[in-house]
N, C-alpha and C positions, 0 to 999 in steps of 0.2 A: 495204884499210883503209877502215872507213865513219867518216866523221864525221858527228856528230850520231846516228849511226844511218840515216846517206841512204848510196847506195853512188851508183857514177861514173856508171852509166844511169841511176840516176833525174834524177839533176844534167842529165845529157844531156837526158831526154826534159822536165823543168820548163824547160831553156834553148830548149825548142820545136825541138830538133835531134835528129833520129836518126842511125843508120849508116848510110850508101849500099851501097848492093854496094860487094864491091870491083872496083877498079878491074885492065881486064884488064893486064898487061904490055906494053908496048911495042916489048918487043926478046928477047932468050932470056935471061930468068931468070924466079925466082917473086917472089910480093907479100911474102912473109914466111918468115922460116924460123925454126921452135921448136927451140932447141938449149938442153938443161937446162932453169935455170928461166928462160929469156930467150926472147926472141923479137927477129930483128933484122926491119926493115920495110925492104926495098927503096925507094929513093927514089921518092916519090908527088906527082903532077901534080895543078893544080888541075883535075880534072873530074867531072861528075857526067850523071851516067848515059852516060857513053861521050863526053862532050862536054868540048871544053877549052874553060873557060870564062874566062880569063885567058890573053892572050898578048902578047907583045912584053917592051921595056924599061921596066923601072918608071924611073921619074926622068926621063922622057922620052911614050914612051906613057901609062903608067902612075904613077899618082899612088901617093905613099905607103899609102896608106889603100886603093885597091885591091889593092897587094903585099898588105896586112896582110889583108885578105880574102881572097886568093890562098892567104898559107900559111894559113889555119885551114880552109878547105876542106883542103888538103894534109892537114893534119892529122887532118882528120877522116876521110879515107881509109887515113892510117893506123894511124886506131884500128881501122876495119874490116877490113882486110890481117888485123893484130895477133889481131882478136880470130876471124877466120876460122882462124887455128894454134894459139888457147890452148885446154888441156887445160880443157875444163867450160866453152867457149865466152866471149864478150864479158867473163860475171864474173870471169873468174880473172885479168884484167889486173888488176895490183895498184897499180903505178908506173910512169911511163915514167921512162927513166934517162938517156937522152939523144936529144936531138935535131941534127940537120946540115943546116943550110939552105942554098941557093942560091939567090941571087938573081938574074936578068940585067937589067943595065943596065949604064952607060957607066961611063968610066972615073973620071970624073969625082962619082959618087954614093956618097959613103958612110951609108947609112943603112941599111943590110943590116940590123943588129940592132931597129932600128925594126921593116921589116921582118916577121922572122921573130917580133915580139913576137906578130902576129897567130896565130902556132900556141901561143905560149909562154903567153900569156894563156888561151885556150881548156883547155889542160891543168892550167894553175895553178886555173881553175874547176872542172874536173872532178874534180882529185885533189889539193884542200887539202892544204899541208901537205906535200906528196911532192915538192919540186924536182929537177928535174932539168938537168947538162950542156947547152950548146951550142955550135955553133959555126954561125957567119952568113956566108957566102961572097960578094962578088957574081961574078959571071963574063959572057963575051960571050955564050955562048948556052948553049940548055937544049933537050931535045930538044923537037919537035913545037913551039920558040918559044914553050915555058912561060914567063910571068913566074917563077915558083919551083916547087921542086923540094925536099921532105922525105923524109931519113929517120930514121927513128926506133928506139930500143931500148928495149923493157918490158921488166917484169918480172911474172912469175907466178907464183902461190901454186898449185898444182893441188891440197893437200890443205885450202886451207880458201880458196876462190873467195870474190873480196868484189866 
């Protein structure tokens, strides 16, 4: 769906952000998998270009604000996951439909949703108007001692790509 007449790459590329590669796997599975019109994303680490760029416990190592940059990288690897298995490429993501965050910190920190706002925001700019599902986890650890860990569910149009 375009609003205004913009679609969700140009929004991307005026927010001065593109797609990264994606991100390889860490263990045996794949980044994404297109089943109907959905596409589920594998949980996705903050890294970029093969680098974790976020690590440890937020609320302790990690301050709120960098979780919240944690996940919107996350995020943004899952738009590239997403749009590396949608039929007609990056366009044909329509909506994401839900998102599953994890956070690692203590036991003692509840502000996971804070958090994960840093992906929630990022997609609420990209794809006005399209909300989606969450759930904000924290937990003791993440593989590779990720701050956070996203995954994600679109949605895709393959007969009319926006």
């Amino acid at each position: 769906m375009m609003v205004d007449g913009t679609s969700w790459l140009e929004r991307l590329r005026a927010m001065d952000l593109e797609l990264p590669e994606v991100a390889r796997p860490v263990a045996a599975y794949v980044p994404a998998v297109l089943h109907g019109g959905l596409i589920m994303v594998s949980g996705q680490l903050p890294t970029s270009k093969g680098q974790l760029c976020y690590r440890g416990r937020v609320g302790t190592e990690l301050t709120v604000e960098e979780g919240q940059a944690a996940a919107r990288l996350c995020a943004l690897n899952a738009l590239a996951a997403a749009a590396s298995v949608a039929p007609g490429g990056a366009a044909a993501l329509s909506a994401p439909l839900a998102v599953q965050g994890f956070v690692q910190c203590g036991a003692e920190f509840h502000d996971q949703a804070r958090v994960l706002n840093g992906a929630s925001e990022l997609l609420g700019a990209l794809f006005p108007g399209r909300g989606h599902s969450r759930a904000a986890v924290g937990c003791s650890a993440l593989p590779l001692d990720a701050a956070v860990e996203v995954a994600m569910t679109f949605a895709v149009d393959a007969a009319e790509p926006r």
